[in-house]
C-alpha positions as CSV (number, residue, x, y, z in Angstrom):
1,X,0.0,0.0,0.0
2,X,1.4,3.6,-0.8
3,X,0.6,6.8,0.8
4,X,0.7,8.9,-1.8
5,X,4.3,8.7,-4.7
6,X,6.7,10.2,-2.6
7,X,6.3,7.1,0.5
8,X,5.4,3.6,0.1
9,X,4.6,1.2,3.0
10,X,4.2,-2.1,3.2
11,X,2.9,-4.4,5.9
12,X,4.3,-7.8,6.0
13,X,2.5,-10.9,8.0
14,X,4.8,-10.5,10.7
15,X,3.6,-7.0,11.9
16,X,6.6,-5.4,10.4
17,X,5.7,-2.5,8.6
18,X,8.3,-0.8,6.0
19,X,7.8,2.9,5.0
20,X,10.2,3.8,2.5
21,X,10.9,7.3,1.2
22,X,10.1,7.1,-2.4
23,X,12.3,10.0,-4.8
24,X,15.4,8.7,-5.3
25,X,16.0,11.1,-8.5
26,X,16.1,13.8,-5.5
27,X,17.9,11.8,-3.1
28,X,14.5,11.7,-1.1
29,X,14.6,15.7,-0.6
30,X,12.1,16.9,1.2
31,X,9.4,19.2,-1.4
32,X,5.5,20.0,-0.5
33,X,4.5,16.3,-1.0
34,X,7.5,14.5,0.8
35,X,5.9,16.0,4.0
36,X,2.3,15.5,3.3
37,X,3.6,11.4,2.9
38,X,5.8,11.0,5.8
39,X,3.5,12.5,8.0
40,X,0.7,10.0,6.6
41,X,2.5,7.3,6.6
42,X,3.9,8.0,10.0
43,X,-0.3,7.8,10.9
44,X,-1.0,5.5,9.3
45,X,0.9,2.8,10.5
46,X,0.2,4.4,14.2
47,X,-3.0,3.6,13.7
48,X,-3.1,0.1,12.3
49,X,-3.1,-2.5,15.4
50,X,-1.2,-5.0,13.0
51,X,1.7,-3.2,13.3
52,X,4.5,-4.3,15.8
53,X,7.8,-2.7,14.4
54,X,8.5,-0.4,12.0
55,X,11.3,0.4,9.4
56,X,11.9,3.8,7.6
57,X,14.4,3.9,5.1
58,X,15.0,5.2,1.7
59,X,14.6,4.6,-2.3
60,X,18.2,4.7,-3.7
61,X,21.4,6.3,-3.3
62,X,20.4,8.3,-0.1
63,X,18.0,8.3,3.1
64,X,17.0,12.3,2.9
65,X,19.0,15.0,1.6
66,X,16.8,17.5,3.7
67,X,15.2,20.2,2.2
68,X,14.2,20.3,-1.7
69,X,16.5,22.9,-3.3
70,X,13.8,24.5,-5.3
71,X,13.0,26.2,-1.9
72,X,15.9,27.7,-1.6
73,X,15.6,29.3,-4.7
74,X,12.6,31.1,-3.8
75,X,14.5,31.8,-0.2
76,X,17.0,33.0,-2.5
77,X,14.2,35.8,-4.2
78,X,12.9,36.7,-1.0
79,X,9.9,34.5,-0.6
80,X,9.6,33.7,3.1
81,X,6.8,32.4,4.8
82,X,3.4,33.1,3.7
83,X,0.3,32.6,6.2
84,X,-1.3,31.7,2.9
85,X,0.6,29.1,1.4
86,X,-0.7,25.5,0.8
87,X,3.5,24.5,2.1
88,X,3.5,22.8,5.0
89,X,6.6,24.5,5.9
90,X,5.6,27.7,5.4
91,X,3.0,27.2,8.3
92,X,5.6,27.3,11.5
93,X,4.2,27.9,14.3
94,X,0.4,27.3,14.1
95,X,0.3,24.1,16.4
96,X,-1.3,21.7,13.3
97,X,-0.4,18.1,15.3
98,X,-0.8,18.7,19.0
99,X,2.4,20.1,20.3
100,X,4.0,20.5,16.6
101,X,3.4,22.0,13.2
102,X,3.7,19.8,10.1
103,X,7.4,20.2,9.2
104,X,8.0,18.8,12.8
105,X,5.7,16.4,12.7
106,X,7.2,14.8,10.1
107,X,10.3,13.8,12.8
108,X,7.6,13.7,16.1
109,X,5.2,11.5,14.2
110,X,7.6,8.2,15.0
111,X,7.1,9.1,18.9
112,X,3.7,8.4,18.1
113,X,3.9,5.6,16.4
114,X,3.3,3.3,19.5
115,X,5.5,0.4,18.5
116,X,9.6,0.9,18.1
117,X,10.5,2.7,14.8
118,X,14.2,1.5,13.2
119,X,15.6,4.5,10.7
120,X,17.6,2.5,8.5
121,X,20.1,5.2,7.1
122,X,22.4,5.4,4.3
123,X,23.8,7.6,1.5
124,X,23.4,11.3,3.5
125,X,21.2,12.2,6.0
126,X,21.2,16.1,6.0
127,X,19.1,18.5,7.8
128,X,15.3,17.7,7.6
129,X,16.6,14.4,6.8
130,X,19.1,14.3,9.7
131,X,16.1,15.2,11.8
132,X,13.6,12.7,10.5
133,X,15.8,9.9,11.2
134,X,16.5,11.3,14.9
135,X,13.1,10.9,15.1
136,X,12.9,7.1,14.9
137,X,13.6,5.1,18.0
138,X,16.8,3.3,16.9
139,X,19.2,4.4,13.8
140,X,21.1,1.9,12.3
141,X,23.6,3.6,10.0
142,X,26.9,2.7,7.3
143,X,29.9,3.7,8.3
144,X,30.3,6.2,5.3
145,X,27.2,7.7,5.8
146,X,27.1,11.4,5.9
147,X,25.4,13.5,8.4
148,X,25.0,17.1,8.9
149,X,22.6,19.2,10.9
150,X,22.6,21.7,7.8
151,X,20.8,24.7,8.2
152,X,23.3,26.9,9.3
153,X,24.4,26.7,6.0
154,X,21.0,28.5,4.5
155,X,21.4,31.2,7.6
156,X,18.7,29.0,9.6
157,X,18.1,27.3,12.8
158,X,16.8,23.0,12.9
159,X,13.1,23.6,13.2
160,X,12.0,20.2,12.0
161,X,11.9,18.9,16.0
162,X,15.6,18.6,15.8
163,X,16.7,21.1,18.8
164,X,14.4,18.8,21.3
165,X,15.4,15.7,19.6
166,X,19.0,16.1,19.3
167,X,19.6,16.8,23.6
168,X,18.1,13.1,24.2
169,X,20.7,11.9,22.3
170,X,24.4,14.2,22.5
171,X,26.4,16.1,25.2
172,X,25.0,19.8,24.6
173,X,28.3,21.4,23.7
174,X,28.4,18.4,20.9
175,X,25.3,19.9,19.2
176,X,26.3,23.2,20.0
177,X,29.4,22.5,18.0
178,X,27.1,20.7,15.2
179,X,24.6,23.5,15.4
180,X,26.5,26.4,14.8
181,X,28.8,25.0,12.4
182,X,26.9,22.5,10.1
183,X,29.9,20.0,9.5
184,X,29.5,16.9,7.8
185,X,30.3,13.8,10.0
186,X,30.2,10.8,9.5
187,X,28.3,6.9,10.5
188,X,31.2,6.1,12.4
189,X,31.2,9.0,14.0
190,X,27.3,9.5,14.6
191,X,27.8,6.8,16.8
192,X,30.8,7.8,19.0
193,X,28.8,11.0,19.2
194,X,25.2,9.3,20.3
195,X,23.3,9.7,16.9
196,X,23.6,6.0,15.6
197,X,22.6,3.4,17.5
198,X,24.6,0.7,15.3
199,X,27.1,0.8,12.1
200,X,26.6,-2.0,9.9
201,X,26.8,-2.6,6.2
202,X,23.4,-3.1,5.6
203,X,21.3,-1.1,7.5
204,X,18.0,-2.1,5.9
205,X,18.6,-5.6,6.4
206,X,19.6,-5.6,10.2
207,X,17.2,-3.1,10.7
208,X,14.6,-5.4,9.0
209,X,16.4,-8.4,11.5
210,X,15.6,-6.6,15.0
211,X,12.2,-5.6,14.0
212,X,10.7,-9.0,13.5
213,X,12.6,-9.9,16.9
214,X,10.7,-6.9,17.8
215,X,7.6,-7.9,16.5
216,X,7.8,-11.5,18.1
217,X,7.8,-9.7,21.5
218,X,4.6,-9.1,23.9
219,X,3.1,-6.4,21.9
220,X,1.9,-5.3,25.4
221,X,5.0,-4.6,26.8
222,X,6.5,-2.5,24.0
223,X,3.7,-0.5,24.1
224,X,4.2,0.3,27.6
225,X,8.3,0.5,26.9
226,X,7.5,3.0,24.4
227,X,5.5,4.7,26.5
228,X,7.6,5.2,29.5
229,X,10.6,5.9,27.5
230,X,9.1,8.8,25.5
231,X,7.8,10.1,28.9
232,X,11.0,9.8,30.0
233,X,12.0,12.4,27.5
234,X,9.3,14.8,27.3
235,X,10.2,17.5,29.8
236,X,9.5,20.9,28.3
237,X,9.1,19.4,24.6
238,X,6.2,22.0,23.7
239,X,8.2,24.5,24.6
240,X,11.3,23.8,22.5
241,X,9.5,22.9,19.5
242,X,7.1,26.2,19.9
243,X,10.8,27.9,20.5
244,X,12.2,26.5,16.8
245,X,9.1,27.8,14.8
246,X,9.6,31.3,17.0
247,X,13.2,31.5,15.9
248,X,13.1,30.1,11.9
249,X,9.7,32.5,11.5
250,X,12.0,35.4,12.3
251,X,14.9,34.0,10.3
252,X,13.1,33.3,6.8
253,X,13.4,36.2,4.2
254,X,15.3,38.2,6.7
255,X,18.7,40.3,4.8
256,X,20.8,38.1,6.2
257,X,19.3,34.8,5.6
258,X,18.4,35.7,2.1
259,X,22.2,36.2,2.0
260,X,23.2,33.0,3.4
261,X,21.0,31.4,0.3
262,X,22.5,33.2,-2.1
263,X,25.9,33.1,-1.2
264,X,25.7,29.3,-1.5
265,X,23.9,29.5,-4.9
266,X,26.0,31.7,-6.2
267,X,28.8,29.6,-4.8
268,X,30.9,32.7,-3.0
269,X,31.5,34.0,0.1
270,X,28.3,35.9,1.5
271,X,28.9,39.5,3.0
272,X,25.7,39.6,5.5
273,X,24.8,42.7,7.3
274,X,25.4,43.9,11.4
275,X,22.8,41.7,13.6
276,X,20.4,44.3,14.7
């Protein structure tokens, strides 16, 4: 079954259920569409009572490249966000999904998902995308994947979840020093850091591997692990996420951030104004 062209899941017999990013031409960037799928596929398998384990991967050479370039360009002209736009990122902070807007929702939906969600990651996983996989309950990674919380580069703050996702997960000066300077790093080095939970060569297929031992547990009981261990973790979520969408609202089509897109368009060095 299919969500719509950009995701595809599939429910086997065992109650594993595989939702797998579907643009491989893009490298699975995120675009208008991308979001409305994850986010339904992310319900949809919340909602079936078959389901026992999840796996979220990706078509192709890559897991998620982040952010469709094409909105860049129109960062890039000055087209911030619009309270009218039919975007789901363009909507920040109206509260769409409980304590999150869509572009978030995209990551928060797996804490939903009341079964244990495996992001099986290859290729790059760069900012939306980095944050989508974080997530996912486990990440199983390649060594040569590359990782990068990106929007520094584009003169923007993580707003896809990734502030409140990433301090479960890393020392703070680590995504401090990941924040501000949007370095590429490594699998191997996701998980000396706290981001991958395992570095094998095939991902999909060990991911695949724990999830039926998953699903061949007391469904009961990873319910209630789930529960407890995302309780465990939500101390003052609401406000960080309402915090991102503050921040990047400000940040969109302002001088400087319009600067940082061009800059890396235009492949030079940008020259951005005095803060204010």
């Amino acid at each position: 079954m299919t969500t719509n062209d950009r995701v595809k899941v599939s429910i086997g017999a065992d109650g594993v259920a595989e939702v797998r990013l579907n643009r491989p031409d893009k490298m699975n960037a995120l675009d208008a569409a991308m979001f409305t799928g994850i986010v339904a596929a992310g319900e949809q398998v919340r909602d079936d009572p078959r389901v026992r384990a999840v796996v979220l991967c990706g078509e192709g050479r890559a897991f998620c490249a982040g952010l469709d370039m094409g909105r860049f360009g129109n960062m890039a002209e000055g087209k911030g966000a619009s309270a009218g736009s039919d975007d789901p990122i363009d909507r920040l902070t109206k509260r769409t999904h409980g304590i999150a807007n869509v572009a978030q929702q995209v990551a928060m939906v797996w804490r939903e998902v009341p079964v244990p969600v495996i992001a099986a990651v290859h290729g790059v996983s760069f900012g939306g995308g980095f944050q989508l996989a974080l997530g996912a309950d486990l990440r199983f990674v390649t060594p040569d994947l590359k990782m990068s919380v990106m929007e520094i580069k584009w003169g923007l703050v993580p707003d896809m979840a990734g502030v409140a996702l990433m301090r479960e997960l890393a020392r703070n000066d680590v995504v401090r020093e990941l924040t501000y300077s949007g370095r590429i790093f490594s699998g191997q080095e996701a998980l000396a850091l706290g981001f991958a939970t395992r570095v094998c060569a095939d991902p999909h297929a060990e991911a695949m591997a724990f999830a039926r031992e998953v699903a061949g547990r007391n469904p009961d009981a990873i319910r209630a692990d789930k529960r407890l261990l995302n309780a465990a973790m939500a101390e003052d979520t609401a406000a960080l996420l309402m915090a991102e969408s503050v921040e990047q609202t400000k940040l969109i089509g302002s001088p400087n951030q319009v600067e940082a897109v061009k800059a890396n368009l235009e492949k030079r060095a940008p020259v951005f104004r005095d803060p204010l």
